[in-house]
C-alpha positions as CSV (number, residue, x, y, z in Angstrom):
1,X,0.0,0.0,0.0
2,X,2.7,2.7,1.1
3,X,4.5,1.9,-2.7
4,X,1.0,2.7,-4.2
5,X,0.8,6.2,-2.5
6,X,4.2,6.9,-3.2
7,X,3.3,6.0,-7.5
8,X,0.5,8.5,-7.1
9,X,1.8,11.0,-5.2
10,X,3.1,13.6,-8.0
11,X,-0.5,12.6,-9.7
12,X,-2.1,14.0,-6.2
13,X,-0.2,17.0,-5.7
14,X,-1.4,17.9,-9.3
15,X,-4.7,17.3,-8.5
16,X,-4.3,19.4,-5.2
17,X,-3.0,22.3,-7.4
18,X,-5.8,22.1,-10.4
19,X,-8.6,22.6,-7.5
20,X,-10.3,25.5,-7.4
21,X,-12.9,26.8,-4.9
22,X,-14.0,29.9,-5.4
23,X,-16.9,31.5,-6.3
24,X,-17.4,32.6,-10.2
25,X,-18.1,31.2,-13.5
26,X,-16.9,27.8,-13.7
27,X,-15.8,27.5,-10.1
28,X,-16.9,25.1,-7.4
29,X,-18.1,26.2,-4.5
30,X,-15.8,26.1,-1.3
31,X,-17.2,23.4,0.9
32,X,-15.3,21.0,3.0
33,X,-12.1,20.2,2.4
34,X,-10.5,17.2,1.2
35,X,-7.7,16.2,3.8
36,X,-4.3,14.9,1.5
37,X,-4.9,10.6,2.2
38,X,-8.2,11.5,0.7
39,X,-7.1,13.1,-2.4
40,X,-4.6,10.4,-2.9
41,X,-7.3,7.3,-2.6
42,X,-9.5,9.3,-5.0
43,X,-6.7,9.8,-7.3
44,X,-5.5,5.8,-7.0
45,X,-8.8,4.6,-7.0
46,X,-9.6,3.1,-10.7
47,X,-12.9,4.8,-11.8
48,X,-15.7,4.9,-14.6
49,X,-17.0,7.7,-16.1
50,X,-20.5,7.8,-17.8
51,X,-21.3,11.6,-18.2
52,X,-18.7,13.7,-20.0
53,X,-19.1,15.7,-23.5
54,X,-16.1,15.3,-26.3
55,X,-16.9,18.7,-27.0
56,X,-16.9,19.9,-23.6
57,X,-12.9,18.9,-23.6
58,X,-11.8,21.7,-25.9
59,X,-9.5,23.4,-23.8
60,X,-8.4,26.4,-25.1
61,X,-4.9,25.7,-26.2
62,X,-6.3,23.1,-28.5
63,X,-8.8,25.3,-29.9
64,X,-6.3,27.8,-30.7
65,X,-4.0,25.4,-32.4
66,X,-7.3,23.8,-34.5
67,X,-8.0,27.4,-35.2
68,X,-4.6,28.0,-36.8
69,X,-4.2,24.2,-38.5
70,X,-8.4,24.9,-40.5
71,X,-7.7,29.0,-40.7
72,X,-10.8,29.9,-38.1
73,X,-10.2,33.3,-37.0
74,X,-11.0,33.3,-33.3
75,X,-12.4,36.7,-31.2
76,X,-9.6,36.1,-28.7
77,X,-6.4,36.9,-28.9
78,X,-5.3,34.6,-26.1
79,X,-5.6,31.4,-24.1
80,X,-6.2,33.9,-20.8
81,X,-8.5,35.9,-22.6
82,X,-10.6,32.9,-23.8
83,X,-10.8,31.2,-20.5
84,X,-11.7,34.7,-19.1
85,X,-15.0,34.6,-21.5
86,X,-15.9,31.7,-19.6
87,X,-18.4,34.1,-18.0
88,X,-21.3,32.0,-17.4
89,X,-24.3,32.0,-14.6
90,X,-26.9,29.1,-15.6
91,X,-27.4,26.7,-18.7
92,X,-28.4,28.8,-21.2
93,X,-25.6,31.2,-20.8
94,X,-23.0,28.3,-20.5
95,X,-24.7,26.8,-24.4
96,X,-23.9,29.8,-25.7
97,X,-20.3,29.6,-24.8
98,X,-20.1,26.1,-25.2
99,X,-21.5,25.8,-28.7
100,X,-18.4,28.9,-29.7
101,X,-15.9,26.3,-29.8
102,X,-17.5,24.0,-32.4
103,X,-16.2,26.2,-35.2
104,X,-12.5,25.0,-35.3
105,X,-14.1,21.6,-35.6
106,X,-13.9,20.7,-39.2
107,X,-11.6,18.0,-39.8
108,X,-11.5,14.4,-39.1
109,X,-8.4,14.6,-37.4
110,X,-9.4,17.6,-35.6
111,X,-12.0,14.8,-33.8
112,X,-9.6,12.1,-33.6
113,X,-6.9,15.1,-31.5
114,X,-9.4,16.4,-28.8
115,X,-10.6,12.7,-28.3
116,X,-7.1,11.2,-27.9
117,X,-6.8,14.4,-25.7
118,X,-9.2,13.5,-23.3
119,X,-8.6,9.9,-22.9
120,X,-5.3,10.7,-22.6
121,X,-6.1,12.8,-18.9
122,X,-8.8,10.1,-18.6
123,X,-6.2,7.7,-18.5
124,X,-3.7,9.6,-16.4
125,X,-6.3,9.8,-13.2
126,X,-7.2,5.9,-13.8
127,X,-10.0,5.7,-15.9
128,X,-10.7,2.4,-16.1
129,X,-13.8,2.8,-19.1
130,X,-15.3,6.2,-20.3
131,X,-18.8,6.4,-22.4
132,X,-18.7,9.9,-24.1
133,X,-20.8,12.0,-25.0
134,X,-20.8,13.6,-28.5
135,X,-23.6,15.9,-30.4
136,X,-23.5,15.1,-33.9
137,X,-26.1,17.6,-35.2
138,X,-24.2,20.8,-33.8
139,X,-21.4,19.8,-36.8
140,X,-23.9,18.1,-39.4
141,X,-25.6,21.4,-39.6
142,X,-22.9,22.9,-40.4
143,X,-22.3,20.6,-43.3
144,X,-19.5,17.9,-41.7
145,X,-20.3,14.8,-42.8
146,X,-21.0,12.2,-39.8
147,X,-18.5,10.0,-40.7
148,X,-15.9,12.4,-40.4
149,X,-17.2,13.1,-37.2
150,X,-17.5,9.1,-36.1
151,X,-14.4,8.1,-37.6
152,X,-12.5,10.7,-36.0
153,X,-13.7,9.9,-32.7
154,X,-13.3,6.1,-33.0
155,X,-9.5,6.3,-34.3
156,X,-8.4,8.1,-31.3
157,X,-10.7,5.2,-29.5
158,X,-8.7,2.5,-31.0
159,X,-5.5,4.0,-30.4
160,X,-6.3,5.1,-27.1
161,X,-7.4,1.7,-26.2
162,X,-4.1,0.2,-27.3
163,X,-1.6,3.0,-26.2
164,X,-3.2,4.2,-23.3
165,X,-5.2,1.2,-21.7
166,X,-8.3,2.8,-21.4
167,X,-11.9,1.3,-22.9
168,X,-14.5,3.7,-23.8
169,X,-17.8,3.8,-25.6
170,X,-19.4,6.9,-27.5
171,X,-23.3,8.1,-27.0
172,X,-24.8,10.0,-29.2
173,X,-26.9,13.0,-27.7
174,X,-29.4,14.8,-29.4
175,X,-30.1,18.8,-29.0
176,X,-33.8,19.1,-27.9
177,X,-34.0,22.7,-28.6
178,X,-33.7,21.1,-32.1
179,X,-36.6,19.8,-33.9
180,X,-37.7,15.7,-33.1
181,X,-37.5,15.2,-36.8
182,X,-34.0,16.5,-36.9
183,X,-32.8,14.2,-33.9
184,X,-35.0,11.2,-36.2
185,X,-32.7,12.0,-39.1
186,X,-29.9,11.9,-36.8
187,X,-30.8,8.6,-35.4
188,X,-31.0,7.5,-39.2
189,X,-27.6,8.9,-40.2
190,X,-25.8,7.0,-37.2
191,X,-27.5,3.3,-37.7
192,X,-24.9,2.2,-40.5
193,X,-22.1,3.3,-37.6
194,X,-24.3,1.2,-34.5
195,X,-21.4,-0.9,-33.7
196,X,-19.4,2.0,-32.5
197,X,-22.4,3.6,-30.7
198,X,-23.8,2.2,-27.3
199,X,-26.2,4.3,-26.6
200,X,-28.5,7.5,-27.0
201,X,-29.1,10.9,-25.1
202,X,-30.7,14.2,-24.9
203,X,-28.8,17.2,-23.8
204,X,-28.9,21.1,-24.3
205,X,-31.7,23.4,-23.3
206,X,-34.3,22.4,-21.8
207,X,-36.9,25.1,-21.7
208,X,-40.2,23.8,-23.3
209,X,-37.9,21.1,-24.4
210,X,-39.3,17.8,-22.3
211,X,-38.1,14.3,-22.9
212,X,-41.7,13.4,-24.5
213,X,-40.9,15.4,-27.7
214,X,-38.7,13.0,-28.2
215,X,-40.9,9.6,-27.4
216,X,-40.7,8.1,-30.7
217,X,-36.5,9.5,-31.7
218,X,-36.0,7.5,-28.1
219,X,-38.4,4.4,-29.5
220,X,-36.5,4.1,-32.5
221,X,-33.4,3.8,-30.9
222,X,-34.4,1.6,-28.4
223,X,-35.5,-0.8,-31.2
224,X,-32.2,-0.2,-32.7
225,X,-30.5,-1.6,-29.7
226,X,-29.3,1.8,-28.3
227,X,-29.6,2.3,-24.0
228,X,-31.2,5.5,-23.3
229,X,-30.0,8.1,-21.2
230,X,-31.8,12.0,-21.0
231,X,-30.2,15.4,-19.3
232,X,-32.5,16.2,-16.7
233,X,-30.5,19.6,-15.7
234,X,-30.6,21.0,-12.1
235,X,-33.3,23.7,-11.5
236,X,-35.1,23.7,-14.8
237,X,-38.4,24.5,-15.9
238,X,-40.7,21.9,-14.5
239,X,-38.0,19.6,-14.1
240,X,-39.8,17.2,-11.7
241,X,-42.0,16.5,-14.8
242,X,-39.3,15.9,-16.9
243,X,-37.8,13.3,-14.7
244,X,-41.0,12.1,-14.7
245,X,-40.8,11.2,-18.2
246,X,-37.8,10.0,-18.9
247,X,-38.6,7.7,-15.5
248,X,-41.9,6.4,-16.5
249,X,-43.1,7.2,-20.0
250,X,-39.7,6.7,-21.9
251,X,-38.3,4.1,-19.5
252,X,-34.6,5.9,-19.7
253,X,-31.9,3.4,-18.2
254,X,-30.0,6.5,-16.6
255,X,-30.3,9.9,-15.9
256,X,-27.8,12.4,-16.4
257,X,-27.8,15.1,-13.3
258,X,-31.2,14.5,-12.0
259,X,-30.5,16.2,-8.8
260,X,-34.2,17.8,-7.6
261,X,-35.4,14.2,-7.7
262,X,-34.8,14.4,-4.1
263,X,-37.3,17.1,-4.1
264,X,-40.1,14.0,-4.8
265,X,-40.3,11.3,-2.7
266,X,-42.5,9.4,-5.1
267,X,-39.8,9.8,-8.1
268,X,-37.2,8.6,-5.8
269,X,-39.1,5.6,-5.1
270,X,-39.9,4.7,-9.0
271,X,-35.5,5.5,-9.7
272,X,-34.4,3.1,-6.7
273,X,-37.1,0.1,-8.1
274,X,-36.0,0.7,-11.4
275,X,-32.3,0.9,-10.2
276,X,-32.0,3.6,-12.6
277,X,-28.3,5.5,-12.0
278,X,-27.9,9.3,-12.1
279,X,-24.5,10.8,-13.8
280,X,-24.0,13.6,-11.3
281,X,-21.5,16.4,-12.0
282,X,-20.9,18.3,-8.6
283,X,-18.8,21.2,-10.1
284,X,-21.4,21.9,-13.1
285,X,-24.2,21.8,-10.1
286,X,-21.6,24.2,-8.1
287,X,-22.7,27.1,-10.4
288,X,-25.8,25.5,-11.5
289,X,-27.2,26.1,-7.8
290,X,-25.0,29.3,-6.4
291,X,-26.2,29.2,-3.1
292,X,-24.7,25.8,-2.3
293,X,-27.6,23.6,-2.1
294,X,-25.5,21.4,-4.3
295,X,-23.7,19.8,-1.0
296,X,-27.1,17.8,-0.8
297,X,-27.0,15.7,-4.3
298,X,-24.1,13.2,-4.1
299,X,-25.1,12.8,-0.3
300,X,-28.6,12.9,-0.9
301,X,-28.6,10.4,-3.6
302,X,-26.1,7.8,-1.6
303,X,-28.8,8.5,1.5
304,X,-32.0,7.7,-0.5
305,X,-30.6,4.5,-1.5
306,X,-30.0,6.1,-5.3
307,X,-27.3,4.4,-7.8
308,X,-25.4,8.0,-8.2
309,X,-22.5,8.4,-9.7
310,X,-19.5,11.5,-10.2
311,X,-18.8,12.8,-13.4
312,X,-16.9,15.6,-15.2
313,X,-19.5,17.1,-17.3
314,X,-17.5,19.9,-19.7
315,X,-14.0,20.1,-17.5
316,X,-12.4,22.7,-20.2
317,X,-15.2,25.0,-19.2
318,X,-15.2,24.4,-15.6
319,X,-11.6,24.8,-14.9
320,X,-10.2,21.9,-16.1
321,X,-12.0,20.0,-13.0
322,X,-12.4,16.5,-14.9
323,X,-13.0,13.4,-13.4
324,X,-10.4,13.1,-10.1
325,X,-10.8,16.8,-9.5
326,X,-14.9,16.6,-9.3
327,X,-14.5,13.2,-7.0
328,X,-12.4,15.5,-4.6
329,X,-14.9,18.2,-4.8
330,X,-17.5,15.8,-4.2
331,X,-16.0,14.2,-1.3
332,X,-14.9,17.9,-0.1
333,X,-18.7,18.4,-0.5
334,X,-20.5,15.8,1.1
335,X,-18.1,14.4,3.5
336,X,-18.0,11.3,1.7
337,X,-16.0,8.7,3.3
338,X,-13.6,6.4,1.6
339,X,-16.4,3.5,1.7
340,X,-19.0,6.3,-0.1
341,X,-16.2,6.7,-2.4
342,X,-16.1,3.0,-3.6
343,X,-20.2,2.9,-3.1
344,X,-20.0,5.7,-6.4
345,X,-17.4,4.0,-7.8
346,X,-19.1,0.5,-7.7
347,X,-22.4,2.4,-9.0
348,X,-20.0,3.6,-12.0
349,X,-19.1,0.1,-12.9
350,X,-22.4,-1.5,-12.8
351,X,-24.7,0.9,-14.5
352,X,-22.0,1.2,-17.7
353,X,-22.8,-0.5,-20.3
354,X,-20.3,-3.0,-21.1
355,X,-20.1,-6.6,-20.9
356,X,-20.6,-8.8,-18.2
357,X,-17.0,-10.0,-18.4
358,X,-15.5,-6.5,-18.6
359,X,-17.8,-5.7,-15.5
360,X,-16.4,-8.9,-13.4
361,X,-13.2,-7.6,-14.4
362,X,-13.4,-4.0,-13.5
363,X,-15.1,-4.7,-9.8
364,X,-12.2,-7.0,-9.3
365,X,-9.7,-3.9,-9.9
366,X,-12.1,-2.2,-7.5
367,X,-11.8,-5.0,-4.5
368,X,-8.1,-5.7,-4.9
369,X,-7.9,-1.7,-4.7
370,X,-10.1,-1.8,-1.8
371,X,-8.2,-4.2,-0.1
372,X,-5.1,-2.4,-0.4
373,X,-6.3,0.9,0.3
374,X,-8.7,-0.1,3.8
C-alpha cells in the first residue's frame, strides 16, 4: 500500500493544485475540504465515467492550435482571454459559450486530437472505461459529414485503447432545442455506424424542451438496440415532470444530473425500483445552484438509496475539473468517506454498459484496490 501512494503522489499534488474553490463562473463552491490521504485514494482509486461531453474537452490551447491548423479566425487573442469569456451563470448562458468552440471543428483529425486528448487525462487519473458523449447535429448542420465526425472519434478510441489502456464507448446526444425530426434523421444517419455507438441521449436546453418530444427518436433507438439516457439539468423549468418522463413514460436506463429528484419522494421511489443510476456532476451543479444547495446531491442520492454516480460534465469550461478533481470536490462536498467513495465507484461500474466480463473484471480492480487501500 505505502509503494501505491508513493506511485500517485506527484498525480495528487497535481490534482491538489488544479482545485479550485471559489466562487465565479466555472468555479466550485468552497465546501469542505479534502484532507491529502483523501485526495490520494480518490486519485489511485480506478474509476468509470458515464457523463462527460467530447466537445466539452476543448481546452483552449487546443482550440487555438485547430483554429490556426483549418484558418478559423477566433475573437480572442489569447488562451487567458478565452478562459476569461468563460463568463457563465446558468445553462443557457454556459450553451452559448459552449456551442463557440464547435467552429474550429472541421476536420476528421481535428476529432480524432481532442478525443485522444481526453482519454489521454482520462487515463492519467485511472479511468478504467469512459462512455462519451458527443452531439453530432451541432457539426452536421454545419455541413460535416457524420463519418468524419464518427471516424475521428473512433480512431483516437482505438488507439487510445491500445496506447493508453483505457476502454471507452461513444453516445450520441441529441439537442432538444432542435426539432424531433431532426434528432430522427440523426438517429438514421448513425445506424450504419451502430457498432461504434452504445447508446443514446438528450442534452442542451431544456426550456419547453421535455423528454416526451422525443418519445418516438427515443423508441426508434431503443429498437435499434441503443440504451437511453436524458439530461435532466438542475433547476429547470418543471423539471420534476421531466424526470418524470424520462422515469416512467420513456423508460430511460439512466439519468444524467437529475439532482431535484430528491425534491419527490415518489420519483425517488420509482428511480431506486428501477435501479436507474444518475450521472452527477458536482462542479457543473456548483454554479448551476450558487447558493450551495448542491452539498445535498451526491449525499442525498447515496442516503436515498439512489445508484449515483461522479462525473466531469465539460472540464475545459469548468476549470479543467475533470473526473479526479470533481470526486475530490464531491468528497470535499458531502463528506463522503472512503467507503461512499467506492459505493460511487461501484455504482459507476455496474450501471455502464459493457459486458458482463468486462464488469467482473473492473469490480475486481475495485476490491483488490479496496483491499489495499482499507
Amino acid at each position: 500500500m505505502a509503494s501505491g501512494r508513493r506511485i500517485f503522489l506527484a498525480n495528487t499534488m497535481l490534482l491538489s493544485a488544479a482545485m479550485v474553490v471559489g466562487r465565479g463562473a466555472g468555479a466550485a463552491p468552497a465546501r469542505g475540504k479534502t484532507d491529502e490521504d483523501l485526495t490520494a485514494f480518490i486519485q489511485a482509486m480506478p474509476k468509470t465515467e458515464l457523463h462527460v461531453h467530447i466537445e466539452g474537452t476543448l481546452e483552449p490551447e487546443m482550440k487555438f492550435q485547430l483554429a490556426k491548423r483549418n484558418g478559423v479566425a477566433l475573437p480572442y487573442n489569447t488562451v487567458a482571454d478565452m478562459r476569461a469569456s468563460y463568463n457563465f451563470h446558468d445553462l443557457q448562458s454556459f450553451l452559448k459559450i459552449f456551442y463557440e468552440g464547435k467552429s474550429v471543428l472541421l476536420k476528421e483529425q481535428d476529432f480524432y486530437d481532442l478525443t485522444y486528448a481526453y482519454l489521454t487525462k482520462a487515463a492519467y487519473q485511472n479511468v478504467l472505461y469512459s462512455e462519451i458523449f458527443f452531439d453530432p447535429q451541432m457539426h452536421t448542420d454545419r455541413g460535416i459529414p457524420f463519418e468524419t465526425v464518427i471516424m475521428g472519434l473512433t480512431r483516437a478510441q482505438a488507439d487510445a485503447r491500445r496506447q493508453l489502456h483505457i476502454d471507452s464507448q461513444l453516445v450520441m446526444c441529441f439537442e432538444r432545442e432542435l426539432s424531433a425530426d431532426s434528432a430522427m434523421r440523426t438517429l438514421e444517419m448513425a445506424l450504419p455506424y451502430r457498432q461504434h455507438i452504445v447508446g443514446v441521449g438528450l442534452d442542451s436546453d431544456e426550456k419547453n424542451n421535455p423528454p416526451d418530444k422525443f418519445r418516438t427518436v427515443f423508441a426508434r433507438a431503443r429498437q435499434a438496440g441503443f440504451h437511453l439516457t436524458m439530461h435532466c439539468d438542475l433547476d429547470q423549468l418543471e423539471t420534476h415532470e421531466h424526470i418524470r418522463q424520462a422515469l416512467e413514460d420513456l423508460h430511460t436506463d439512466r439519468i444524467d444530473h437529475g439532482g431535484n429528484i430528491l425534491e419527490r419522494a415518489d420519483l425517488v421511489a420509482v428511480a431506486r425500483r428501477r435501479g436507474v443510476a444518475f450521472t452527477v456532476c458536482p462542479v457543473a451543479c456548483g454554479w448551476l445552484r450558487q447558493n450551495g444547495e448542491n452539498i445535498n446531491i451526491v449525499r442525498g442520492m447515496l442516503d436515498q438509496g439512489l445508484k449515483v454516480t461522479v462525473s466531469s460534465d465539460d472540464p475545459a469550461y469548468m476549470k479543467g475539473n475533470y473526473v479526479g478533481q470533481s470526486l475530490i470536490v464531491a468528497q470535499g462536498d458531502a463528506a463522503l468517506s472512503r467507503q461512499d467513495l467506492l459505493t460511487i465507484t461501484r455504482n459507476g461500474i455496474d450501471a455502464a454498459w459493457i459486458s458482463a466480463a468486462q464488469r467482473k473484471d473492473y469490480l475486481s480492480r475495485l476490491e483488490e484496490f479496496r483491499r489495499q487501500w482499507t
